[in-house]
Backbone as a chain_set.jsonl record, in Angstrom:
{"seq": "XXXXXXXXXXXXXXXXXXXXXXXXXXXXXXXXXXXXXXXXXXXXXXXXXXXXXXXXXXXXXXXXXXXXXXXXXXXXX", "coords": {"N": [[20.042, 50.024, 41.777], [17.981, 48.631, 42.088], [18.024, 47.347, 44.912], [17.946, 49.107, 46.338], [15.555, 50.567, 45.928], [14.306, 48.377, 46.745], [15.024, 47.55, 49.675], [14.501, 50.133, 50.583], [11.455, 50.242, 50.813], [11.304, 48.54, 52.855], [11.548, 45.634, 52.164], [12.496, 42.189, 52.088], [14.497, 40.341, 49.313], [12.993, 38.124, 49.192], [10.179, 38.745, 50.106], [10.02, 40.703, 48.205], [10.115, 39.421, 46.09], [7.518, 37.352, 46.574], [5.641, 39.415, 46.916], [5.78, 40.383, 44.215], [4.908, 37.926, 42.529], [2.313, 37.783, 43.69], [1.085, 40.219, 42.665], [1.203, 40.058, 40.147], [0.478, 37.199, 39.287], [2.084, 34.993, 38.024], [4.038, 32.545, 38.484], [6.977, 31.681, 38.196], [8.461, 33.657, 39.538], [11.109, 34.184, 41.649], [12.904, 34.466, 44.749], [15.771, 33.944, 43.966], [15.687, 35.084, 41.423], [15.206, 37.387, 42.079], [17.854, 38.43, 43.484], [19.416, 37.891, 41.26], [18.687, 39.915, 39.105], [19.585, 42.363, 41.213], [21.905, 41.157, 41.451], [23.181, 42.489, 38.691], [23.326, 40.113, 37.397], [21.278, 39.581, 35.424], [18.581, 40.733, 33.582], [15.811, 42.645, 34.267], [13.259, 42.035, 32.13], [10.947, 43.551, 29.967], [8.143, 42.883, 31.211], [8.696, 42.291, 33.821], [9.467, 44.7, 34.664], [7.072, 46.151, 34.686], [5.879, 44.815, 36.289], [7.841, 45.33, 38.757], [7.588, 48.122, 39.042], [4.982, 49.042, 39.682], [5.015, 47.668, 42.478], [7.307, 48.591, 43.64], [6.969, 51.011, 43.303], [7.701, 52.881, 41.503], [8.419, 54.651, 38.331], [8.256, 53.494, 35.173], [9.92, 54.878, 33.502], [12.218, 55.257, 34.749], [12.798, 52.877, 35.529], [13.4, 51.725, 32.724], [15.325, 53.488, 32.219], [17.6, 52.593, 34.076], [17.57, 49.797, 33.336], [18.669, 50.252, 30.796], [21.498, 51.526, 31.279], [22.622, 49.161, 33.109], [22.316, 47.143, 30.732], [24.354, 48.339, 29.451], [26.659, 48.239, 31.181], [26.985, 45.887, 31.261], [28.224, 44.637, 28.656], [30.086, 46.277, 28.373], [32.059, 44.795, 30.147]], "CA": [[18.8, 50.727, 41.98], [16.566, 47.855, 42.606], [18.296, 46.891, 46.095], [17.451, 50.389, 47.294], [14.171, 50.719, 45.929], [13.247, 47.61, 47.64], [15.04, 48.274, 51.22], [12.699, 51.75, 50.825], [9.929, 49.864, 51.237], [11.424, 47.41, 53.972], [11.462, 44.354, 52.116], [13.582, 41.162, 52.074], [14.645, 39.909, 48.388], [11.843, 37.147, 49.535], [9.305, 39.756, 50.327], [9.8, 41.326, 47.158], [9.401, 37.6, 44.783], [6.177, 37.28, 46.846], [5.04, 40.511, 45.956], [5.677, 40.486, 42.199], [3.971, 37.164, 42.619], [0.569, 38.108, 44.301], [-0.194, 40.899, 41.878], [1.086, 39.395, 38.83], [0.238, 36.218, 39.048], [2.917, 34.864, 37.687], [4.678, 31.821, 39.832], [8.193, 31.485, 38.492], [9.632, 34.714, 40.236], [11.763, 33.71, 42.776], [13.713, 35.149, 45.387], [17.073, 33.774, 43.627], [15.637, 35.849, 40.539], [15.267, 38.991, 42.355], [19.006, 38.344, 44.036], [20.279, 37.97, 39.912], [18.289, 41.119, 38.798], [20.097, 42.969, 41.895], [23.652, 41.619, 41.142], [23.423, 42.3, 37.54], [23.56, 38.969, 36.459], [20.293, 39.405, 34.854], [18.418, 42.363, 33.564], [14.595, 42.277, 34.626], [12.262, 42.426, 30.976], [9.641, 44.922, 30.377], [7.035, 42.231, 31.658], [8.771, 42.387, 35.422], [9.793, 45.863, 35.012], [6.061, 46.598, 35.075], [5.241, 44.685, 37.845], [8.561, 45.975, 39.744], [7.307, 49.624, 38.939], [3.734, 49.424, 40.759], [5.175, 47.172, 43.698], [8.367, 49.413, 44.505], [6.48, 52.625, 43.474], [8.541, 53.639, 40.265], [8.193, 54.825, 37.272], [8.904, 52.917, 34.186], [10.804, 55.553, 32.661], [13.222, 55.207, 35.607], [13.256, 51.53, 35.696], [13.685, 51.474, 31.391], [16.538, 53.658, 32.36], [18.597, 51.472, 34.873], [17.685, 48.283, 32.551], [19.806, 50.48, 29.971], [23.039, 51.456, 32.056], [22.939, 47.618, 33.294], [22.85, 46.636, 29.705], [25.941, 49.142, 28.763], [27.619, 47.918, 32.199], [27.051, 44.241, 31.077], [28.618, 45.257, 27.511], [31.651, 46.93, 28.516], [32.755, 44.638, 31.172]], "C": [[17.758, 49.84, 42.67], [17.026, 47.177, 44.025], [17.809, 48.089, 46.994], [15.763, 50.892, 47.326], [13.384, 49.561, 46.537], [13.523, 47.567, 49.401], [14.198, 48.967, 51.75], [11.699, 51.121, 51.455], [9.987, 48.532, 52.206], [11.363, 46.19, 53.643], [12.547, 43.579, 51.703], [13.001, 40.824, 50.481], [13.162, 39.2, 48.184], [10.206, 37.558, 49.391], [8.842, 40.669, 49.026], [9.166, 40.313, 45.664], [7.917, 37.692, 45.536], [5.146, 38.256, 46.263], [4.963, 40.659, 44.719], [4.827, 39.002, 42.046], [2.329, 37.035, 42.467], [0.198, 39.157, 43.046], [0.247, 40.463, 39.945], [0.555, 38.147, 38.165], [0.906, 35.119, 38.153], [3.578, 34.059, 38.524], [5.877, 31.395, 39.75], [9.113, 32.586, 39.005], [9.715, 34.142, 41.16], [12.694, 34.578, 43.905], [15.39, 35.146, 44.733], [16.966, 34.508, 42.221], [16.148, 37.245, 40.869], [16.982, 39.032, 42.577], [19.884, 38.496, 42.082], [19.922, 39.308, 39.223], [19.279, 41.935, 39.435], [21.91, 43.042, 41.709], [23.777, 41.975, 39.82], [23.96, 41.699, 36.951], [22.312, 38.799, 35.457], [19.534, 40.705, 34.59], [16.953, 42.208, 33.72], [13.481, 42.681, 32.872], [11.483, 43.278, 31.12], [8.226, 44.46, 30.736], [7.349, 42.315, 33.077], [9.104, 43.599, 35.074], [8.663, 46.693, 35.698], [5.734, 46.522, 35.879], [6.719, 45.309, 38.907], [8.077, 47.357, 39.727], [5.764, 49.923, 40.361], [4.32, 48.418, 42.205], [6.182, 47.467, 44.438], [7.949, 50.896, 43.983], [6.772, 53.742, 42.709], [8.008, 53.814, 39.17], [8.829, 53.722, 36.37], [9.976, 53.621, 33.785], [12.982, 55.212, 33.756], [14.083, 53.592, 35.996], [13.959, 50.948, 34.278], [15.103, 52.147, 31.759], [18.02, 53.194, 33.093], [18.868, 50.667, 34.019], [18.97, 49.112, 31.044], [21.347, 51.169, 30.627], [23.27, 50.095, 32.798], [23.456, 46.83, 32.111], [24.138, 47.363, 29.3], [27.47, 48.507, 29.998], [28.019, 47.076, 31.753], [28.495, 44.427, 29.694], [29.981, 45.346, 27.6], [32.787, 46.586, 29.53], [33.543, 42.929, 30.222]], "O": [[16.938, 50.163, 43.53], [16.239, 46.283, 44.336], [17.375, 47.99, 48.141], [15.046, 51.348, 48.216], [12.184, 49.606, 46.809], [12.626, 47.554, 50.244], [13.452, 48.847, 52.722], [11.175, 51.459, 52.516], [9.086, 47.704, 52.343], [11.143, 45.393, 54.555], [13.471, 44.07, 51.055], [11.817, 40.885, 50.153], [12.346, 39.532, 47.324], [9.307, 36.953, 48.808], [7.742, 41.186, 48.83], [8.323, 40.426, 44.775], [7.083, 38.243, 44.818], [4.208, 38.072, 45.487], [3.949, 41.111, 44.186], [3.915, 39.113, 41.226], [1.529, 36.534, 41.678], [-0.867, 38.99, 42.452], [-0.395, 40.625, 38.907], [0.267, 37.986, 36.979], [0.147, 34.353, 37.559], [3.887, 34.656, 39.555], [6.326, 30.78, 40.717], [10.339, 32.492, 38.934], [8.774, 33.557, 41.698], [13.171, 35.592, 43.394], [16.15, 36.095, 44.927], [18.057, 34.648, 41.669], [16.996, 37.969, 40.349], [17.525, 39.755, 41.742], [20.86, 39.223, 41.896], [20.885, 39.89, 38.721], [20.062, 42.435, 38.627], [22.755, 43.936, 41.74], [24.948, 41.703, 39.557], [24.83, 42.006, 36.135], [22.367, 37.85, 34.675], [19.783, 41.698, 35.274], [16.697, 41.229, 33.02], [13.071, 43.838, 32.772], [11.226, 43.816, 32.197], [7.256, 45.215, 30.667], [6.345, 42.423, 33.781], [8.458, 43.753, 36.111], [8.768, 47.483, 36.636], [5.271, 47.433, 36.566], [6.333, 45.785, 39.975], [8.279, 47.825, 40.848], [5.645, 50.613, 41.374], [3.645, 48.765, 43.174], [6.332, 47.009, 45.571], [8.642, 51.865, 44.295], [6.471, 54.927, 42.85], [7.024, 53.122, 38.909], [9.816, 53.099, 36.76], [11.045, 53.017, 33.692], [14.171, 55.074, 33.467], [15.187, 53.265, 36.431], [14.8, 50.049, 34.315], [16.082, 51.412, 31.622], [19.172, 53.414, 32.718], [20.037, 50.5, 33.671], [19.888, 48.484, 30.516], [22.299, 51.019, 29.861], [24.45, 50.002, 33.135], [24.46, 46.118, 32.107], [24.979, 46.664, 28.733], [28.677, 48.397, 29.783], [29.238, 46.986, 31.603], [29.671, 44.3, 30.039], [30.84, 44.663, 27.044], [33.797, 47.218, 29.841], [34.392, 42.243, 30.791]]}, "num_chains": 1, "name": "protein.A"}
């Protein structure tokens, strides 16, 4: 989900750490974060979910729901 919702809005992995950056203020997101979020090596908390929600344009409900079919993926693999 979160590779498409950030394509949408034209941005590089890079583009997207900057952004969760600037309005969170927050300076350990990284681009090699976003890249572990995306492969589901990592599942993003409900402290970046927030800021991924207003900076790719989503709802929480939609982003709480990915973070739980990632966790069942993780689970059952």
């Amino acid at each position: 989900m979160l590779p498409e919702l950030r394509r949408g809005r034209g941005l590089t992995q890079y583009d997207l750490a900057a952004e969760l950056h600037a309005v969170s203020g927050n300076v350990s997101i990284t681009r090699e974060e976003v890249s572990r979020w995306e492969r589901g090596k990592r599942i993003p908390g409900p402290y970046w979910r927030t800021w991924l929600g207003r900076v790719l344009g989503t709802s929480q409900q939609e982003l709480e729901q990915a973070a739980a079919i990632a966790r069942r993926t993780r689970r059952d693999h």
